[in-house]
N, C-alpha and C positions, 0 to 999 in steps of 0.2 A: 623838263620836269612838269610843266605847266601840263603838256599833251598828257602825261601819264597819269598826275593825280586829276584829271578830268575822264579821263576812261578808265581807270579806277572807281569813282563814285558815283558816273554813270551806270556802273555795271546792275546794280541798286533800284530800285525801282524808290523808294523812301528813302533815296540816299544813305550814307551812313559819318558812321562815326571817327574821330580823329586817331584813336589808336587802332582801329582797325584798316584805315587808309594807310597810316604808316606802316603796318604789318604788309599787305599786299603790296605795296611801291617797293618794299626792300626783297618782295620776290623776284623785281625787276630789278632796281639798282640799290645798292648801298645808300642811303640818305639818313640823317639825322631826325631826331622830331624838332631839335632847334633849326632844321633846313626848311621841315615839308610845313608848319603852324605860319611861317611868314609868305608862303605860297597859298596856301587857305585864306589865309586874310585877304591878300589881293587879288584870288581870283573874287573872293568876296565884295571887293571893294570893285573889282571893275565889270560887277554883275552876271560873272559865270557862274556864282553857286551864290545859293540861299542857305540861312541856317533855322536851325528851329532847336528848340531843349527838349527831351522825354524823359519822363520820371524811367531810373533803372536799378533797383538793388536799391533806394530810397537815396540815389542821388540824379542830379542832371546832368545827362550824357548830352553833348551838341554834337549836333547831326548836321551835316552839308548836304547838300542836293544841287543837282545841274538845273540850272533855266532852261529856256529856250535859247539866250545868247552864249548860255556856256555848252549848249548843243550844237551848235552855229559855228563855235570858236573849236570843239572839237570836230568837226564836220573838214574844217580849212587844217588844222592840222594833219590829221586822216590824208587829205590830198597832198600836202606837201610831203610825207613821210613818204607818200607812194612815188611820187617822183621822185624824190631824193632816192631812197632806197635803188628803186630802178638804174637812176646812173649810177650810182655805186659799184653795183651784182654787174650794171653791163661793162664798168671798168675792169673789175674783179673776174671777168666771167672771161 
């Protein structure tokens, strides 16, 4: 889940926002917003996304955004999914 709300809000260039992350994750898998707000927080907390507030419709929308280590942490996920993947398809194949 970590992999996927990270290449979700990379996708972003200003990163985005909580209900629109949980919107695109649930194009991928099934997830809660009581699943994917405790995944935000800690990728938060262990430095793969920043957050910031923007005034929208005269409330504060928080926005997430990828670091550099949460670029780094998607980078290593990206390689293990390839590998994984691959013996899978070569089991499967």
């Amino acid at each position: 889940l970590d992999a996927i709300v990270l290449a979700v809000v990379s996708k972003e260039r200003d990163g985005s926002y909580g209900y629109k992350i949980t919107q695109e994750v649930k194009e991928v898998i099934e997830v809660s917003e009581s699943t994917l707000y405790p995944v935000l927080r800690r990728l938060q907390k262990d430095e793969c996304l920043e957050t910031y507030d923007q005034q929208c419709d005269g409330r504060n929308r928080r926005y997430y955004k990828v670091t550099d280590r949460g670029s780094a942490q998607l980078a290593l996920y990206k390689k293990e999914w390839g590998e994984y993947s691959s013996k899978i398809s070569g089991l499967l194949g």
